[in-house]
Short mmCIF file of the C-alpha atoms (twelve columns), coordinates in Angstrom:
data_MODEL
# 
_entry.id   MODEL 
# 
loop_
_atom_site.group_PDB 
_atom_site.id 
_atom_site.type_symbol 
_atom_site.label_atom_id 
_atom_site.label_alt_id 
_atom_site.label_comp_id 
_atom_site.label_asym_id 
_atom_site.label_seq_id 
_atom_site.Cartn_x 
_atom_site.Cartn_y 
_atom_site.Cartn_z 
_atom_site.pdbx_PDB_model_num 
ATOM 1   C CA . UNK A 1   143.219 215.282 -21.443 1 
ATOM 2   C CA . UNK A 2   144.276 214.791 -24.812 1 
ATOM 3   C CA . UNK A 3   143.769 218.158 -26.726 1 
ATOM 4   C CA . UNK A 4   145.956 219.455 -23.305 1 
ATOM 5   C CA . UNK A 5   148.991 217.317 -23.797 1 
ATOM 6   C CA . UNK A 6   148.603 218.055 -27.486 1 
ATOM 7   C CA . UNK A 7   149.213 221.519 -26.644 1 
ATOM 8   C CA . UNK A 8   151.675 221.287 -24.013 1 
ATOM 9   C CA . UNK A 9   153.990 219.421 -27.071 1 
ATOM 10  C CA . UNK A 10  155.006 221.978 -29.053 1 
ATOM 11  C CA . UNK A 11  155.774 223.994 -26.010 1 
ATOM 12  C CA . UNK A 12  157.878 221.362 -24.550 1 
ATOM 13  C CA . UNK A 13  159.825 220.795 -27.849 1 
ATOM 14  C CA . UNK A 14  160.046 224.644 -28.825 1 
ATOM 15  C CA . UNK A 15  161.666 225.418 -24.965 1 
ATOM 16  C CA . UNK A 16  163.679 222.340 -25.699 1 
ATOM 17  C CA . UNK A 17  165.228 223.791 -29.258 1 
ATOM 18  C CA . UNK A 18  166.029 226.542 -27.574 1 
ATOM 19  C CA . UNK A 19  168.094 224.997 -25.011 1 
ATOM 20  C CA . UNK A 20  170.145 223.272 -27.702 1 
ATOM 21  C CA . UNK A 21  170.354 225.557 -30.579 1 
ATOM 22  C CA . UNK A 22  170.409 228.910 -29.037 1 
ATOM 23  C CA . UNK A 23  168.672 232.062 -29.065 1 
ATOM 24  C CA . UNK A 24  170.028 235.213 -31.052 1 
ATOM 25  C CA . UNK A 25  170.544 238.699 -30.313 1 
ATOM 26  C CA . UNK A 26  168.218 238.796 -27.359 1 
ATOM 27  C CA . UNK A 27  168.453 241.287 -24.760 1 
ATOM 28  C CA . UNK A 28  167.969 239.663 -21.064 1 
ATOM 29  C CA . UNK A 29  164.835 240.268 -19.593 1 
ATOM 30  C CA . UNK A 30  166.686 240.299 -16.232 1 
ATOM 31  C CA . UNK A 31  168.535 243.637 -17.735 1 
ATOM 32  C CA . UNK A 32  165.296 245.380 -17.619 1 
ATOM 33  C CA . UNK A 33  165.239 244.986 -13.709 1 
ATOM 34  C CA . UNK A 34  168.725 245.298 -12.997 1 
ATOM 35  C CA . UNK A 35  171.769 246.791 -14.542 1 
ATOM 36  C CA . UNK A 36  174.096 244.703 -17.006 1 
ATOM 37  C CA . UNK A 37  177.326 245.964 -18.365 1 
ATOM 38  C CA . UNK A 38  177.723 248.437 -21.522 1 
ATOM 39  C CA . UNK A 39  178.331 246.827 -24.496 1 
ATOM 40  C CA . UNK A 40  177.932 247.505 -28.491 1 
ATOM 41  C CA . UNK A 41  177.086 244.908 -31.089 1 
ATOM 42  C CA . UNK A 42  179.705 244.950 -33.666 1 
ATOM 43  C CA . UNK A 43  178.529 242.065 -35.702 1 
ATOM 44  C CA . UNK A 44  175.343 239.123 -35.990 1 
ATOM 45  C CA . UNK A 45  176.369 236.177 -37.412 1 
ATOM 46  C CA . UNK A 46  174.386 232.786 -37.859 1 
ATOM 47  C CA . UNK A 47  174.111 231.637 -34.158 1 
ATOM 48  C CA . UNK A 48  176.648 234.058 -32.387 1 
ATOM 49  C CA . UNK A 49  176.953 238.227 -32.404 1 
ATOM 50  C CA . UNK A 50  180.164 239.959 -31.893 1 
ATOM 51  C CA . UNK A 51  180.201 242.564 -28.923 1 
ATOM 52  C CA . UNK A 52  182.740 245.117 -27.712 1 
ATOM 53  C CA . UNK A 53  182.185 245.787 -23.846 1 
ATOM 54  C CA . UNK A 54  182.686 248.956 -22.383 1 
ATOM 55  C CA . UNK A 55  185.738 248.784 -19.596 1 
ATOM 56  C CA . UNK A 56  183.511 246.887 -17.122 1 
ATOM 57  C CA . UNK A 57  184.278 246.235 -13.118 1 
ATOM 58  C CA . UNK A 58  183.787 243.386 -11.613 1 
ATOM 59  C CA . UNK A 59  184.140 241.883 -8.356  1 
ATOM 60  C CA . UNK A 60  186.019 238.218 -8.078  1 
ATOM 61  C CA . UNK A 61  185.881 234.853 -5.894  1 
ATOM 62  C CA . UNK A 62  189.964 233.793 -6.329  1 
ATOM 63  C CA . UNK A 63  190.093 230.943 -8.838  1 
ATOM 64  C CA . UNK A 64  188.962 227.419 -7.754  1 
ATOM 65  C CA . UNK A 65  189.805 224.092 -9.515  1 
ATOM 66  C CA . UNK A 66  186.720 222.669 -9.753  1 
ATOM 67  C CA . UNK A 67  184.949 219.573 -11.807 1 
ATOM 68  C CA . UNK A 68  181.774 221.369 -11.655 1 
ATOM 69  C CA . UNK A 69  181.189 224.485 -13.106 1 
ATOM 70  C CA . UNK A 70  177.803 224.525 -11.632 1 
ATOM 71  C CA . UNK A 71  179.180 223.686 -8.034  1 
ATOM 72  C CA . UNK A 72  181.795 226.256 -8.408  1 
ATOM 73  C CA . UNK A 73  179.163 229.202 -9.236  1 
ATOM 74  C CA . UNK A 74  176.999 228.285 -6.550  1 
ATOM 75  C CA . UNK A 75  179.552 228.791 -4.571  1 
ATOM 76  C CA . UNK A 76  181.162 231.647 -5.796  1 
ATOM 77  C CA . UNK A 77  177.609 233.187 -6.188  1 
ATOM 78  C CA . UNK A 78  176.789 232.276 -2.295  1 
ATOM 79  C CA . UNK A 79  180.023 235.143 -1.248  1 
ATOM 80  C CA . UNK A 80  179.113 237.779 -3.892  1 
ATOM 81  C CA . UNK A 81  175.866 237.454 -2.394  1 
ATOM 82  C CA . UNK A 82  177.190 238.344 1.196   1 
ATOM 83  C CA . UNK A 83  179.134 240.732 -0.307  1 
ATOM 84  C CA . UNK A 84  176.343 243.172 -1.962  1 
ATOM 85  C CA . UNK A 85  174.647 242.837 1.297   1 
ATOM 86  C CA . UNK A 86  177.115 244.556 3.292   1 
ATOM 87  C CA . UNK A 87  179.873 241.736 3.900   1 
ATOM 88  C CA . UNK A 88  182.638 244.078 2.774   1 
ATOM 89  C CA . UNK A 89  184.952 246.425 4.492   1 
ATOM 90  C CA . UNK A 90  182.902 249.366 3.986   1 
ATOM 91  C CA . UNK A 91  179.578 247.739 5.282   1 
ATOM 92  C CA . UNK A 92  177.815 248.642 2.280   1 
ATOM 93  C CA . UNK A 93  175.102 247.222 0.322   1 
ATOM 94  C CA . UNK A 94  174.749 247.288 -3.363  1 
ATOM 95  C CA . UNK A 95  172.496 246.530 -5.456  1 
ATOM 96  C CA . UNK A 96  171.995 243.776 -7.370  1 
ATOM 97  C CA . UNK A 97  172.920 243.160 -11.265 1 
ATOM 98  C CA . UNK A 98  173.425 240.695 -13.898 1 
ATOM 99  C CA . UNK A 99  175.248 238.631 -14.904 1 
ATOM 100 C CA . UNK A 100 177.407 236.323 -12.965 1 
ATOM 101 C CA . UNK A 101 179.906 235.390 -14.592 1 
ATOM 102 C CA . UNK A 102 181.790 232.349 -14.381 1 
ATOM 103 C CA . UNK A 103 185.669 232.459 -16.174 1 
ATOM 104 C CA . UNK A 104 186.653 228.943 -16.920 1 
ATOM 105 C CA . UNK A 105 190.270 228.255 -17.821 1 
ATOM 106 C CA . UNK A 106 191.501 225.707 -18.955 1 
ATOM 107 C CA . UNK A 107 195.528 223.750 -18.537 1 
ATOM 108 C CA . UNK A 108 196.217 220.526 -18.931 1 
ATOM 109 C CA . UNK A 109 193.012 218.944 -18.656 1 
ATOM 110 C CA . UNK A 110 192.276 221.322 -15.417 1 
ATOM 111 C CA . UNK A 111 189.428 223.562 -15.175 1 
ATOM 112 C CA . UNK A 112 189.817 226.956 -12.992 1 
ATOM 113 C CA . UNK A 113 186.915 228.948 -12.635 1 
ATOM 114 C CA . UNK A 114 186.508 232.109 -10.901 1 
ATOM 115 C CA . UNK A 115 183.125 233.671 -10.406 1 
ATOM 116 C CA . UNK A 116 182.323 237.210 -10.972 1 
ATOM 117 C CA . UNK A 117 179.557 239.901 -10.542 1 
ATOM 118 C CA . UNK A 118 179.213 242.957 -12.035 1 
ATOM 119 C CA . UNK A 119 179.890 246.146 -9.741  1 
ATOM 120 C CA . UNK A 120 177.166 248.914 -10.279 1 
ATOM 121 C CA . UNK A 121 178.368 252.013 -11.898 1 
ATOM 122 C CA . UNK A 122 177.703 254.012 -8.510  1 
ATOM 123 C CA . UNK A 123 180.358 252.090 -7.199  1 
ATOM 124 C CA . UNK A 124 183.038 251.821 -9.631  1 
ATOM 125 C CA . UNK A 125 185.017 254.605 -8.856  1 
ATOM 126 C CA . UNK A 126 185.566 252.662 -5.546  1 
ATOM 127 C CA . UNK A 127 184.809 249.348 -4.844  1 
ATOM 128 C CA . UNK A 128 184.362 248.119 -1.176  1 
ATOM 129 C CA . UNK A 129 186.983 245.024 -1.130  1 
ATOM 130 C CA . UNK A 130 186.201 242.286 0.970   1 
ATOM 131 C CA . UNK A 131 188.260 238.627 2.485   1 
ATOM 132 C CA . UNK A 132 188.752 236.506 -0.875  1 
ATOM 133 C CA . UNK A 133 187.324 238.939 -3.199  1 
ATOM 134 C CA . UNK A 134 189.251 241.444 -5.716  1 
ATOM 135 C CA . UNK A 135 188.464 243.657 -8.253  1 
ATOM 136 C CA . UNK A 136 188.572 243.391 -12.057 1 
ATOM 137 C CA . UNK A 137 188.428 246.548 -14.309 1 
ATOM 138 C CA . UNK A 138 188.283 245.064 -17.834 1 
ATOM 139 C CA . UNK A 139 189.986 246.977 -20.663 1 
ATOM 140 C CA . UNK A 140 187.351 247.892 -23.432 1 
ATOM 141 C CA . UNK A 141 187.171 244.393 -25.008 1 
ATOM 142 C CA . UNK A 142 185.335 242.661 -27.834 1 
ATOM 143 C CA . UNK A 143 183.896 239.027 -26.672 1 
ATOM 144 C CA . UNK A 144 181.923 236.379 -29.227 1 
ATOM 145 C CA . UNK A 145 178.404 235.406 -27.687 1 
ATOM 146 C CA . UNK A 146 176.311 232.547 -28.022 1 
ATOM 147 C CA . UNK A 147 172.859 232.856 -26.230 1 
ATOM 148 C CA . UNK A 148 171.009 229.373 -25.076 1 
ATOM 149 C CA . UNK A 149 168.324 228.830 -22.691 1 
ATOM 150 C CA . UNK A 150 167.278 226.570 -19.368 1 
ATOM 151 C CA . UNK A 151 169.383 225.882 -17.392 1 
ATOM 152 C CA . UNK A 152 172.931 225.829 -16.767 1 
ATOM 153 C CA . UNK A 153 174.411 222.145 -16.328 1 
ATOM 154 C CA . UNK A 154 177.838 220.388 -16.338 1 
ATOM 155 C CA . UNK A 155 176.234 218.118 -18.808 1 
ATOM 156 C CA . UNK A 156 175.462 221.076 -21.497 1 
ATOM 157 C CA . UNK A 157 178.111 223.390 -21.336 1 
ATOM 158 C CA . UNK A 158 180.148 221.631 -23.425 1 
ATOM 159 C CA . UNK A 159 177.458 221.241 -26.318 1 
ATOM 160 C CA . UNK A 160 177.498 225.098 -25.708 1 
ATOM 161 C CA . UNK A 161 181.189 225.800 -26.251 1 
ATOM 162 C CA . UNK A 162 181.687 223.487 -29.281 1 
ATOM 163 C CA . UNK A 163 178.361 225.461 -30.914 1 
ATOM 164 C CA . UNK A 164 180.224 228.710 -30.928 1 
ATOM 165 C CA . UNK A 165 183.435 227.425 -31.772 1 
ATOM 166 C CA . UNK A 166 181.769 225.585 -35.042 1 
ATOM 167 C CA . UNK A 167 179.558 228.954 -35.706 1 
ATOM 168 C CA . UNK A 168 182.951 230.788 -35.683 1 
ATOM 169 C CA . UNK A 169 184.326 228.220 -37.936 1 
ATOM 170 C CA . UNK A 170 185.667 229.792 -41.485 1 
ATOM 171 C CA . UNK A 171 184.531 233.230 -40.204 1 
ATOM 172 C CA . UNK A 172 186.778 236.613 -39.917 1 
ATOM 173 C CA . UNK A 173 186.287 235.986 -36.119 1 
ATOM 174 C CA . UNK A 174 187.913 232.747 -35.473 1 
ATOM 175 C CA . UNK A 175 190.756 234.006 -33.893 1 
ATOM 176 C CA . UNK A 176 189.525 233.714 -30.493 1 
ATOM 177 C CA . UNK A 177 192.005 233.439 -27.261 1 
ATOM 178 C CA . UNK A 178 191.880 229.558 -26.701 1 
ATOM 179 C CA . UNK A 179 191.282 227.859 -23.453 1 
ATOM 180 C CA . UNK A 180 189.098 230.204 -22.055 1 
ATOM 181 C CA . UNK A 181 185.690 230.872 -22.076 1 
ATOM 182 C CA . UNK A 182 182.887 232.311 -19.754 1 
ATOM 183 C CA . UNK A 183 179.460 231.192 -18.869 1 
ATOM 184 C CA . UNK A 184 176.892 234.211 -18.145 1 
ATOM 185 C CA . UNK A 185 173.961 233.572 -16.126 1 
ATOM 186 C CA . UNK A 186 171.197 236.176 -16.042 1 
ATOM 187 C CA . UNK A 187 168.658 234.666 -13.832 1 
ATOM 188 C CA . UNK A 188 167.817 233.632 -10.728 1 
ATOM 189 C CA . UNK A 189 167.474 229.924 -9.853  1 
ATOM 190 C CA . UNK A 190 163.536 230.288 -8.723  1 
ATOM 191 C CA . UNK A 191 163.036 231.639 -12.393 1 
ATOM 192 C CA . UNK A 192 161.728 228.848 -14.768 1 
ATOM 193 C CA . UNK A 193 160.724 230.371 -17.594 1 
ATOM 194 C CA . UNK A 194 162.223 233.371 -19.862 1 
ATOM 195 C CA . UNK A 195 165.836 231.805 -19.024 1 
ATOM 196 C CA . UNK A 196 168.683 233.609 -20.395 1 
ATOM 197 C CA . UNK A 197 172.465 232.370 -20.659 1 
ATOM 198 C CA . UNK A 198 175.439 233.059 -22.758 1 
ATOM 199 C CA . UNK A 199 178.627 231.359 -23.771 1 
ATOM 200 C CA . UNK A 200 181.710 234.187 -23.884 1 
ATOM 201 C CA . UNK A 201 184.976 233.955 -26.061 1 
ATOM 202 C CA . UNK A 202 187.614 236.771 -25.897 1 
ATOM 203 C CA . UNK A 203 189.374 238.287 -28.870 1 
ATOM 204 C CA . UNK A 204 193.258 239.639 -28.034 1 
# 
């Protein structure tokens, strides 16, 4: 038993440093089975890269005020899901990509979130619209990026968003729009392992 939990240790702790610190420059391993949006990497920096997305689509859950970030993109995740399976007004499936985004804003203390997924390039041209669902084209835009691992709680978010904000700190890209950030998720619940997410600021 020992020499076993002397190995499991450093595993534990090195999956654990990730969580916290982050991970740079990594490219999902979800975007090797599905398709993620275009983007460019304009800059690394210690902690954070600086990326300029390509004029993405996506398709939106209206904004909910919600405590819980995680309850709201369950949610929000639970219609997109009915929606690339054919719960749209063309009956059409889609297929699946990543990630799903989650837009919080913030006013007064309030938190709106709406949840997002992105719209396969087949389908751009014309989106199938659906009940409580509309569609985003994003100009070409340039976003800051933190990458951190696990899993996605209420309780580490936070940690998340101050990291990027302090790596950004005294840096040519400070300037970031304020009170507003997104959370991208590029796994699946049932995935343990390999865990992918990202904290999003935008640049005017």
């Amino acid at each position: 038993m020992a020499p076993s939990s002397t190995l499991q240790f450093p595993i534990l702790l090195g999956l654990l440093l990730i969580s916290f610190l982050g991970v740079e420059g990594v490219l999902p391993p979800s975007c090797n089975r599905y398709e993620c949006p275009n983007y460019n990497v304009k800059y690394v920096g210690k902690n954070f890269e600086i990326r300029r997305y390509n004029s993405p689509v996506w398709i939106s859950n209206l904004a909910v005020q919600d405590p819980s970030l995680v309850g709201a993109t369950r949610s929000g995740f639970k219609r997109l899901f009915s929606y690339i399976y054919g719960n749209n007004n063309y009956k059409k499936e889609m297929n699946m990509t990543t990630p799903v985004i989650s837009e919080v804003s913030i006013n007064g203390g309030n938190s709106s979130i709406v949840v997002s997924f992105y719209v396969p390039k087949v389908n751009q041209a014309d989106p199938p619209l659906a009940n409580g669902l509309y569609v985003q084209r994003w100009k070409t835009i340039d976003v800051a990026v933190r990458q951190f691992g696990g899993f996605v709680k209420d309780s580490n978010i936070g940690l998340q968003v101050s990291a990027l904000n302090d790596s950004l700190t005294g840096t040519t890209w400070s300037a970031i729009v304020k009170n507003k950030y997104i959370v991208a998720q590029y796994n699946s619940p049932f995935e343990l392992y390999n865990r992918v997410n990202e904290i999003w600021f935008f640049y005017e």
